[in-house]
KESE-998494 format. One record per residue: x, y, z of N, C-alpha, C, O, CB in turn. Coordinates in nm, 3 decimals, always signed. Glycine has a CB too. Example, Ala and Ser with C-alpha at 12.3 -4.5 7.8 and 13.67 -1.06 7.14 Angstrom:
BEGIN
n.east,n.north,n.up,ca.east,ca.north,ca.up,c.east,c.north,c.up,o.east,o.north,o.up,cb.east,cb.north,cb.up
+1.319,-0.569,+0.780,+1.230,-0.450,+0.780,+1.320,-0.330,+0.780,+1.424,-0.332,+0.846,+1.131,-0.447,+0.905
+1.285,-0.225,+0.708,+1.367,-0.106,+0.714,+1.290,+0.003,+0.787,+1.341,+0.114,+0.804,+1.408,-0.060,+0.572
***
This chain:
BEGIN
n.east,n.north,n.up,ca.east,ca.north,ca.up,c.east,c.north,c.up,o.east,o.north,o.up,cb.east,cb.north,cb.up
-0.839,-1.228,+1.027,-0.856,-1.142,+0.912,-0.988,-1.182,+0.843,-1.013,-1.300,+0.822,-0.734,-1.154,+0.813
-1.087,-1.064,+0.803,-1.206,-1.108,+0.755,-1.195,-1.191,+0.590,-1.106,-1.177,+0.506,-1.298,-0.972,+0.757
-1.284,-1.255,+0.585,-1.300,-1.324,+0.419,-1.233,-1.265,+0.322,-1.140,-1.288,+0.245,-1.440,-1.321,+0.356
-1.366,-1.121,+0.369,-1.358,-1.031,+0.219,-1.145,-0.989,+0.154,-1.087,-1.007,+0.047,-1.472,-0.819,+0.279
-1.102,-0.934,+0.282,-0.969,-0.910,+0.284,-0.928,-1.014,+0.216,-0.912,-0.997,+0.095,-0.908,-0.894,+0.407
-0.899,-1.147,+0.274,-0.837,-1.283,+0.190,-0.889,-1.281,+0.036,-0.802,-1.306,-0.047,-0.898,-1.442,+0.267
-0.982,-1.263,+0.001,-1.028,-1.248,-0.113,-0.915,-1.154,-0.168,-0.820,-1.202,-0.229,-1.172,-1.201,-0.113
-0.923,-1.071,-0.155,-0.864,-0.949,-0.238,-0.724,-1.000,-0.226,-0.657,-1.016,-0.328,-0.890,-0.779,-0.175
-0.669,-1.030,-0.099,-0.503,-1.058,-0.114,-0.465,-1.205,-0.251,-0.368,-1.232,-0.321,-0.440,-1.124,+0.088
-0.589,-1.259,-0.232,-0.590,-1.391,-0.349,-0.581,-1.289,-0.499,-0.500,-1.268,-0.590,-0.780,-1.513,-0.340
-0.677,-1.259,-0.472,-0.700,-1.145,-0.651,-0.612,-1.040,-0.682,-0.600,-0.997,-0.797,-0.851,-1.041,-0.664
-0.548,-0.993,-0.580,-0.402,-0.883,-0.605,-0.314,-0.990,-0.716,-0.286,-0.975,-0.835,-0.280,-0.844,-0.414
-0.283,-1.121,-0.599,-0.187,-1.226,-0.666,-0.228,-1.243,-0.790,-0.177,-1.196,-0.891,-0.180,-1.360,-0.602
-0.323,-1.313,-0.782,-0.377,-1.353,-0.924,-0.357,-1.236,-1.073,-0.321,-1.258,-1.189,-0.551,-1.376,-0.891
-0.384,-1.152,-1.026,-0.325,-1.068,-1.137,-0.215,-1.025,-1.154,-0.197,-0.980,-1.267,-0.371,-0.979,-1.153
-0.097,-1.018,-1.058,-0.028,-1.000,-1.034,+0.073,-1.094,-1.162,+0.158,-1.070,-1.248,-0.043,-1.003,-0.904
-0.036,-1.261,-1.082,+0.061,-1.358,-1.183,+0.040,-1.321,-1.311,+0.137,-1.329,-1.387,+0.034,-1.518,-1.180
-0.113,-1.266,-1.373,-0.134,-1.232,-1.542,-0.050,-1.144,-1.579,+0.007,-1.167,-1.686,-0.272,-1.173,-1.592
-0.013,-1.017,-1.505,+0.026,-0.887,-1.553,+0.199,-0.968,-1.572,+0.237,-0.981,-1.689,-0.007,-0.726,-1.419
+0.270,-1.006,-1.488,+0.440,-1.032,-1.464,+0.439,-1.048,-1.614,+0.470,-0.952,-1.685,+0.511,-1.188,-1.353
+0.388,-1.223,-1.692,+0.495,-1.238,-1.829,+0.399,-1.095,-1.943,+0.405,-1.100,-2.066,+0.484,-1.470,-1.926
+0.347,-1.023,-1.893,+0.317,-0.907,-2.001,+0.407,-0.799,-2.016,+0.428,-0.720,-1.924,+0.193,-0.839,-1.974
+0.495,-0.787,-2.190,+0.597,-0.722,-2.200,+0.576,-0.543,-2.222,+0.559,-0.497,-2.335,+0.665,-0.796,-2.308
+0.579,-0.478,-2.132,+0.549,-0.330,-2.113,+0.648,-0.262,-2.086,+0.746,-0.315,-2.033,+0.462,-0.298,-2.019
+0.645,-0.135,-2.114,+0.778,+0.004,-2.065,+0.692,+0.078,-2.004,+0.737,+0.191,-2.025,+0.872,+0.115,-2.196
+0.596,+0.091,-1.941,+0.526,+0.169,-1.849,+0.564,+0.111,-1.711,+0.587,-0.010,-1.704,+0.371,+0.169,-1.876
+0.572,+0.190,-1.600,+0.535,+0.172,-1.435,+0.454,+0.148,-1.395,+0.429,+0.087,-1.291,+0.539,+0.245,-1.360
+0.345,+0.223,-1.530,+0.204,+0.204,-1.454,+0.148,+0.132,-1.382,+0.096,+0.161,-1.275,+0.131,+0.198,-1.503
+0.154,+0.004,-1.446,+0.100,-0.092,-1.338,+0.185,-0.158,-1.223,+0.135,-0.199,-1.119,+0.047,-0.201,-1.407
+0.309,-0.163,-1.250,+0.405,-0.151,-1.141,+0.347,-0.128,-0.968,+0.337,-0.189,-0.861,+0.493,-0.021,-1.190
+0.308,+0.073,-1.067,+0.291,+0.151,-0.922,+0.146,+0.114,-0.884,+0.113,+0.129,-0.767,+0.312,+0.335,-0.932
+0.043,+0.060,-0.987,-0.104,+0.014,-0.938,-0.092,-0.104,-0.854,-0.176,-0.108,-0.764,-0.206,-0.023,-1.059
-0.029,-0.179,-0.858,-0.024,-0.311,-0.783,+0.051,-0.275,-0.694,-0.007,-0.322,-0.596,+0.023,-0.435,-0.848
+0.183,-0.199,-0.637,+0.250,-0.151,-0.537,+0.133,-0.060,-0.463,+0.083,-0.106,-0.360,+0.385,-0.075,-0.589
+0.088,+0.071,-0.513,-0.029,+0.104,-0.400,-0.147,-0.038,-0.363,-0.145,-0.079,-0.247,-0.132,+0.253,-0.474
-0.228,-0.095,-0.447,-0.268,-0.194,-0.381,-0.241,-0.277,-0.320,-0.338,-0.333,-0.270,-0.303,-0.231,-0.412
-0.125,-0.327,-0.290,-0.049,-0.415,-0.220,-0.068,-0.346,-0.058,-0.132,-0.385,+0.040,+0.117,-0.423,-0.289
+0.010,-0.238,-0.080,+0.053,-0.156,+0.066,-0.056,-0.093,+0.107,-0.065,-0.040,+0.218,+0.170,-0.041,+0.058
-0.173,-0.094,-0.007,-0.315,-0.027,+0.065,-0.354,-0.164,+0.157,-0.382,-0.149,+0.276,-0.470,+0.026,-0.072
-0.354,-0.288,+0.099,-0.434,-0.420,+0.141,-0.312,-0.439,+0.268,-0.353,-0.489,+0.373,-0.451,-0.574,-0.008
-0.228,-0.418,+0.264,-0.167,-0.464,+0.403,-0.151,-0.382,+0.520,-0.113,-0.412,+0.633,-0.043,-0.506,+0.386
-0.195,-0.248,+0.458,-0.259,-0.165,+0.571,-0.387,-0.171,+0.614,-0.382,-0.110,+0.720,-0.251,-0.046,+0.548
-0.445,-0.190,+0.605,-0.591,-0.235,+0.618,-0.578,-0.366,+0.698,-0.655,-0.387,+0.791,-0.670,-0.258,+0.468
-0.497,-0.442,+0.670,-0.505,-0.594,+0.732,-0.422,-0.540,+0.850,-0.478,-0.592,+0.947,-0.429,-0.745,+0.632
-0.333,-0.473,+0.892,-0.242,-0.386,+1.006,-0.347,-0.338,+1.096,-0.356,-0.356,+1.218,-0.146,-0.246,+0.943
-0.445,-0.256,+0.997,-0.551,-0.214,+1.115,-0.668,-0.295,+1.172,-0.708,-0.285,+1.288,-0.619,-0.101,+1.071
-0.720,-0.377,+1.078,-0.800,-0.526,+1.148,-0.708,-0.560,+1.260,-0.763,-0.550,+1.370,-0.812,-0.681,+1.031
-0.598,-0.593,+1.263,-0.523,-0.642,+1.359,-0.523,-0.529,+1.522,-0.573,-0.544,+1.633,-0.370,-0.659,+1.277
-0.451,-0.434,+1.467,-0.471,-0.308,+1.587,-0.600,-0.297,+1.635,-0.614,-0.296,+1.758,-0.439,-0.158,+1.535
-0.730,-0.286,+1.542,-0.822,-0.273,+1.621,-0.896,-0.367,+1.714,-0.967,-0.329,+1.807,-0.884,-0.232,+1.561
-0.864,-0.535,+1.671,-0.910,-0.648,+1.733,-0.858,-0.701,+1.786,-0.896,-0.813,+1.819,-0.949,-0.716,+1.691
-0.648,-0.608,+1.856,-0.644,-0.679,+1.951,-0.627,-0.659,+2.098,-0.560,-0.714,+2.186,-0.581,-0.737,+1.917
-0.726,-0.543,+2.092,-0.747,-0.523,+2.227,-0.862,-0.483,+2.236,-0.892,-0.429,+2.130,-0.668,-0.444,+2.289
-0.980,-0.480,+2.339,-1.158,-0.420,+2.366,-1.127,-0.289,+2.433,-1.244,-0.260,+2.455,-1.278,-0.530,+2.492
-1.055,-0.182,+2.484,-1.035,-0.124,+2.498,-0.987,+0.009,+2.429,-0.888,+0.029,+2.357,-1.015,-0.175,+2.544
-1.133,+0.138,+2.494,-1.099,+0.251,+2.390,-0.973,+0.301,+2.360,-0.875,+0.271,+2.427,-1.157,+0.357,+2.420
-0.970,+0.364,+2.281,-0.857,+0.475,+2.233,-0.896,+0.547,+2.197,-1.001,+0.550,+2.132,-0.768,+0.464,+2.152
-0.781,+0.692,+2.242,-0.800,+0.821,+2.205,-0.758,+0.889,+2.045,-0.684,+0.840,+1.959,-0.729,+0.884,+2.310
-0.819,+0.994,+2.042,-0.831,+1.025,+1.922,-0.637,+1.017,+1.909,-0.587,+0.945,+1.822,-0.935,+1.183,+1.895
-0.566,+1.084,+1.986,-0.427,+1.116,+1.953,-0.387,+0.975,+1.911,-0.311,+0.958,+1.816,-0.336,+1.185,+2.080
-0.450,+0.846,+2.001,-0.391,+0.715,+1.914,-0.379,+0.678,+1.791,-0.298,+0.624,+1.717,-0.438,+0.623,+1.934
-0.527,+0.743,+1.790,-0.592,+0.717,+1.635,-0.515,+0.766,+1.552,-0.442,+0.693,+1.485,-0.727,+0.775,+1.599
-0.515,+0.880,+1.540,-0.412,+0.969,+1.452,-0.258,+0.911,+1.465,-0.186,+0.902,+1.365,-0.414,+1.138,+1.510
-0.215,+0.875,+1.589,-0.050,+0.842,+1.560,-0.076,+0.720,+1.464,-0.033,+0.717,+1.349,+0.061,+0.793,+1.717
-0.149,+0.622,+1.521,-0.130,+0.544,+1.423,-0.171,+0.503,+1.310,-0.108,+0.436,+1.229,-0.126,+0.486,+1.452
-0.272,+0.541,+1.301,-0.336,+0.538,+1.130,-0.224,+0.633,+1.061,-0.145,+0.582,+0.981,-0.530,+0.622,+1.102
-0.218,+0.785,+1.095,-0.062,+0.837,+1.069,+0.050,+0.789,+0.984,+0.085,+0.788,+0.866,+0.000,+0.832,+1.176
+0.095,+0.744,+1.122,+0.223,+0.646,+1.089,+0.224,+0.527,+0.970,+0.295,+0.500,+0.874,+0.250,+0.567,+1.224
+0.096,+0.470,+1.038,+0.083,+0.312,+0.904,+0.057,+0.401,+0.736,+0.090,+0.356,+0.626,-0.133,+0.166,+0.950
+0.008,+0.497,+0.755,-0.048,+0.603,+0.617,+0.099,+0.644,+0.550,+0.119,+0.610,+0.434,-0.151,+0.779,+0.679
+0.163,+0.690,+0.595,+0.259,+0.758,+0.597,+0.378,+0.616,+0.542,+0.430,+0.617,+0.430,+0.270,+0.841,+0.754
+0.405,+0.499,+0.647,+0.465,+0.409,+0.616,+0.450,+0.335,+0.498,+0.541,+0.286,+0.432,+0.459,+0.352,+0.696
+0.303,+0.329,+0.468,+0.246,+0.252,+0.321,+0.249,+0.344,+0.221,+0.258,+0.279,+0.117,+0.087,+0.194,+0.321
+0.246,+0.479,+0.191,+0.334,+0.549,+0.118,+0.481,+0.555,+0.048,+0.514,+0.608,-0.058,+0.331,+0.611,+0.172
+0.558,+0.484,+0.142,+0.683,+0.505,+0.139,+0.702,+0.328,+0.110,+0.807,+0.279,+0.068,+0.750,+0.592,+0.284
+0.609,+0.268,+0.135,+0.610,+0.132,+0.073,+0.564,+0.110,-0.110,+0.610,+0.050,-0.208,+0.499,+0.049,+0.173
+0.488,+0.169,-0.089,+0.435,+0.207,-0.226,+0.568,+0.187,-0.323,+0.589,+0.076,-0.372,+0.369,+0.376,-0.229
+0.651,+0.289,-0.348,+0.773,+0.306,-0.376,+0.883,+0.170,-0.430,+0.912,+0.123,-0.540,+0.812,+0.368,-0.255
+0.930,+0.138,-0.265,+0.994,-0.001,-0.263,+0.891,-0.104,-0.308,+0.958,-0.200,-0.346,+1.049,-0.039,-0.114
+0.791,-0.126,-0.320,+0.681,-0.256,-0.374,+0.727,-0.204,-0.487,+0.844,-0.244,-0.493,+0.492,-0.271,-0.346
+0.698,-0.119,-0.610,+0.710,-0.098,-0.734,+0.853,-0.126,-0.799,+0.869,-0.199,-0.897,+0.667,+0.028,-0.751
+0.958,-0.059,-0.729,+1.070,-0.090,-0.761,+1.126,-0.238,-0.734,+1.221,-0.269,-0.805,+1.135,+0.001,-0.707
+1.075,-0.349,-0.626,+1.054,-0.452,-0.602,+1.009,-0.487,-0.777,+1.091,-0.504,-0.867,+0.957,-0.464,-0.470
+0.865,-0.491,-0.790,+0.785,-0.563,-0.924,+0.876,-0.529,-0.998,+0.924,-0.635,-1.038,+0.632,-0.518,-0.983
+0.943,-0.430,-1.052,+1.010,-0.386,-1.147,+1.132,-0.485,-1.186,+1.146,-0.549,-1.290,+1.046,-0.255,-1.112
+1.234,-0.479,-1.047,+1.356,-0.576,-1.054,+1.302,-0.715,-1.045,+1.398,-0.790,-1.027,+1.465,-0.552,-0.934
+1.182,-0.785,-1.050,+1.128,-0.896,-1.023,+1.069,-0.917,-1.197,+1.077,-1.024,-1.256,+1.012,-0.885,-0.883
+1.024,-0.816,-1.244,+0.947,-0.849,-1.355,+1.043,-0.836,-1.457,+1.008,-0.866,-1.571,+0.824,-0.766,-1.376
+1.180,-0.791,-1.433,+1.261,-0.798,-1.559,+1.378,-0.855,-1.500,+1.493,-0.829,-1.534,+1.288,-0.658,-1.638
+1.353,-0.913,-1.435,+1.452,-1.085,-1.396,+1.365,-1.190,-1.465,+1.431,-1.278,-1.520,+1.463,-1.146,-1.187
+1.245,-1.201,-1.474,+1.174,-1.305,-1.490,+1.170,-1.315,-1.652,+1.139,-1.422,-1.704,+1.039,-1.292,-1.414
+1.194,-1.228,-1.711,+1.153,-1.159,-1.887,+1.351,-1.196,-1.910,+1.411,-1.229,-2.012,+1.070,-0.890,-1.904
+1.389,-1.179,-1.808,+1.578,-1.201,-1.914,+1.628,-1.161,-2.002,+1.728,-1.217,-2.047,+1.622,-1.302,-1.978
+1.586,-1.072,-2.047,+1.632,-0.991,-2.197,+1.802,-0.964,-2.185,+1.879,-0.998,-2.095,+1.536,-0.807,-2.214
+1.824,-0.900,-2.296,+1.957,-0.831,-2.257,+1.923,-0.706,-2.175,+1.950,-0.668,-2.061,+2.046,-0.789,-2.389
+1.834,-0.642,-2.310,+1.782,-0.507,-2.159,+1.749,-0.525,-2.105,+1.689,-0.632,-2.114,+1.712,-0.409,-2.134
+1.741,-0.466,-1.999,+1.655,-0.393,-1.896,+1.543,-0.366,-1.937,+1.544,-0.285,-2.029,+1.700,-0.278,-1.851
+1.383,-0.422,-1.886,+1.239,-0.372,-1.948,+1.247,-0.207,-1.911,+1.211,-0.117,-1.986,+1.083,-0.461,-1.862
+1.299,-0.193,-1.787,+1.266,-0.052,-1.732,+1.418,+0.023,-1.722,+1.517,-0.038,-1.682,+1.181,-0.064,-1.566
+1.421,+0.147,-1.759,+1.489,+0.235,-1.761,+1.530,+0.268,-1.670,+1.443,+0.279,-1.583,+1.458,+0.304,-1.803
+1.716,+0.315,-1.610,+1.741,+0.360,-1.499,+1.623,+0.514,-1.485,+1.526,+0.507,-1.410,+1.915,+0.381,-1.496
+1.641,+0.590,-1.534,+1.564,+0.728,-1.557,+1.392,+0.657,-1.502,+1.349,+0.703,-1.396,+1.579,+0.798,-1.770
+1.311,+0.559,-1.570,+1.206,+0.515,-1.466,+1.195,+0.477,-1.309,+1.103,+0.497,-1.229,+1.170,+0.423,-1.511
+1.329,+0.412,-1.292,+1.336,+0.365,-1.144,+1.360,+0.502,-1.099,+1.278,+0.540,-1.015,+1.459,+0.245,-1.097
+1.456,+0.594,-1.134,+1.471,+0.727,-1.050,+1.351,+0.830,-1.045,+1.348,+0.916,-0.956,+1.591,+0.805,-1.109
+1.271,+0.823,-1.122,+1.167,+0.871,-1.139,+1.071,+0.834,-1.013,+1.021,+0.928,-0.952,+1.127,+0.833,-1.266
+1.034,+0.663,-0.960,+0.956,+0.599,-0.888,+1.016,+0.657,-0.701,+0.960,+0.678,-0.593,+0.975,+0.421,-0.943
+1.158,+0.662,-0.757,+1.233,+0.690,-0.619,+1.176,+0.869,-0.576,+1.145,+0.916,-0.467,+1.442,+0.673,-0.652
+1.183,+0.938,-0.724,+1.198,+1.086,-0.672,+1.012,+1.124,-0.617,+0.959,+1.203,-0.540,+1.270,+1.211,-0.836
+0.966,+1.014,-0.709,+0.794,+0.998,-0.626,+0.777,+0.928,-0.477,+0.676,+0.868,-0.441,+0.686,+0.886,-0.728
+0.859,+0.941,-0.423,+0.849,+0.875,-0.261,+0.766,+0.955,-0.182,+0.664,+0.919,-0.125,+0.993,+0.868,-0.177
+0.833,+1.101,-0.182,+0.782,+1.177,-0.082,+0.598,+1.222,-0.120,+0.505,+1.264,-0.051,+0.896,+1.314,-0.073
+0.616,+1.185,-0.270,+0.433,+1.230,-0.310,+0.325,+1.105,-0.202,+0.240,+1.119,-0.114,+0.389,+1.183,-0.551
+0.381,+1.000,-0.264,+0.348,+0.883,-0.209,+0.329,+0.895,-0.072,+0.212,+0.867,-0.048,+0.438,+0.790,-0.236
+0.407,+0.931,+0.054,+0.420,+0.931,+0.139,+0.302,+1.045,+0.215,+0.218,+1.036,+0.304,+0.547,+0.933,+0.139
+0.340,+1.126,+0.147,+0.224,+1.262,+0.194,+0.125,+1.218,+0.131,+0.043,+1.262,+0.212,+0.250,+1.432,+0.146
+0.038,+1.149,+0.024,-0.064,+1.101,-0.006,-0.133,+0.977,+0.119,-0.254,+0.980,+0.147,-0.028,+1.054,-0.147
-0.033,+0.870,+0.189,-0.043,+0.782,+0.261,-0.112,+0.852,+0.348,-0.234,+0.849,+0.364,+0.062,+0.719,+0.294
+0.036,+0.973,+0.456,-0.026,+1.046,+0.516,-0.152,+1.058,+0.572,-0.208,+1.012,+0.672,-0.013,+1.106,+0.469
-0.194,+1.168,+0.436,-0.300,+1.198,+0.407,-0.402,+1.128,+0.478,-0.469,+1.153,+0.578,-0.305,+1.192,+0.291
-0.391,+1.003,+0.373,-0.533,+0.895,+0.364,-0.509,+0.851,+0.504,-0.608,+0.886,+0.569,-0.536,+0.742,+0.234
-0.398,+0.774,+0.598,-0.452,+0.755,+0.700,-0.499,+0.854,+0.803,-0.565,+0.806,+0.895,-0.388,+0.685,+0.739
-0.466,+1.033,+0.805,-0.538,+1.086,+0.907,-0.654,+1.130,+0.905,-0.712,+1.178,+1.002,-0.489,+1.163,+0.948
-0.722,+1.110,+0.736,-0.860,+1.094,+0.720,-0.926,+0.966,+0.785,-1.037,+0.961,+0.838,-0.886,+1.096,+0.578
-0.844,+0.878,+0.773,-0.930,+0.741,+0.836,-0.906,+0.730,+0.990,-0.982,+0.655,+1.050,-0.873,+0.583,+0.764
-0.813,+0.792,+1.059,-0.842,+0.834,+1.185,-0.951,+0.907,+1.252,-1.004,+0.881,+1.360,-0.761,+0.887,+1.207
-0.986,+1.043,+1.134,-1.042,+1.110,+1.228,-1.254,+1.017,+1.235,-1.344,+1.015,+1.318,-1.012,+1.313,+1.166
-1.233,+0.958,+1.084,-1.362,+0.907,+1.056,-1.396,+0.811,+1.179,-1.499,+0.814,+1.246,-1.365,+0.831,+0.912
-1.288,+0.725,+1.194,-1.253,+0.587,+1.318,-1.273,+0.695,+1.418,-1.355,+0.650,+1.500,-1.063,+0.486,+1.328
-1.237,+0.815,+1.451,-1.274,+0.852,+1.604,-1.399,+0.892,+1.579,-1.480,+0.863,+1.667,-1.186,+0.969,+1.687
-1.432,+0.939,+1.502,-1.618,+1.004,+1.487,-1.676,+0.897,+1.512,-1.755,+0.882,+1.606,-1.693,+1.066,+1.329
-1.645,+0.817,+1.435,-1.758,+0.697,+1.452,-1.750,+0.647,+1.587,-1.843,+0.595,+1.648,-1.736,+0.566,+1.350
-1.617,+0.670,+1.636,-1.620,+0.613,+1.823,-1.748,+0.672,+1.869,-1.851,+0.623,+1.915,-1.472,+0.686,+1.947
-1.702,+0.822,+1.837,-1.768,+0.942,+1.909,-1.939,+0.899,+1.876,-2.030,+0.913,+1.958,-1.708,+1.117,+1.833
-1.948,+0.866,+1.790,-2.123,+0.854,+1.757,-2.147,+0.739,+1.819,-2.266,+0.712,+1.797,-2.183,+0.842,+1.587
-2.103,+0.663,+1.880,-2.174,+0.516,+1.914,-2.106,+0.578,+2.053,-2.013,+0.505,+2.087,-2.121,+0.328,+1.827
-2.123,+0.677,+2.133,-2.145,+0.676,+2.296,-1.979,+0.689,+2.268,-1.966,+0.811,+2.268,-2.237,+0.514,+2.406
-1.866,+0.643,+2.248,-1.762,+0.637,+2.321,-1.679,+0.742,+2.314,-1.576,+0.744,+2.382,-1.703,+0.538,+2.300
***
């Protein structure tokens, strides 16, 4: 895994640890650190896929799997937030609950946005990963 990546998985944490004892009723950052999380470990999924084999692939690879991992880190998105959520108001102990059943159902009924956004983003980064094959001869 390159530097730069380790870097960022250090600095997700690191704020991660500032944001937890901060007492909030928003998701917001919940769901900002859940997409960055599942963005940075897709990215580290594809360092891996692409370096561990020297051998081309076709565009249909490209697409299944950038796809799939797009699509999967979408739907991670989701469970990471609702994760921070039951993590960040275990750690706070109140009598309440920081977050509202009506917020968690809210994060749940945003799955499928999430998911088609993932989607999305990985069959854009497929087709860029096959162009760029395509421009360097392969």
């Amino acid at each position: 895994m390159p530097l730069w990546m380790r870097f960022l998985f250090i600095l997700i944490g690191i704020a991660l640890l500032l944001w937890l004892p901060v007492e909030e009723r928003g998701v917001g950052g919940a769901l900002a650190f859940a997409a960055g999380i599942s963005f940075l470990g897709g990215l580290s999924l594809l360092w891996k896929f692409e370096h561990a084999t020297s051998e081309r692939r076709s565009f249909r690879q490209w697409v299944l799997y950038y796809g799939a991992l797009g699509a999967g880190g979408g739907v991670m998105v989701s469970l990471i937030a609702m994760l921070l959520l039951a993590f960040k108001t275990g750690i706070h102990a109140h009598g309440l609950p920081d977050y509202t059943p009506e917020q968690v159902a809210a994060i749940i009924r945003q799955t499928p946005a999430w998911t088609f956004a993932g989607l999305a983003l990985g069959l854009a980064g497929a087709v860029l990963r096959w162009r760029g094959d395509a421009s360097r001869g392969g």
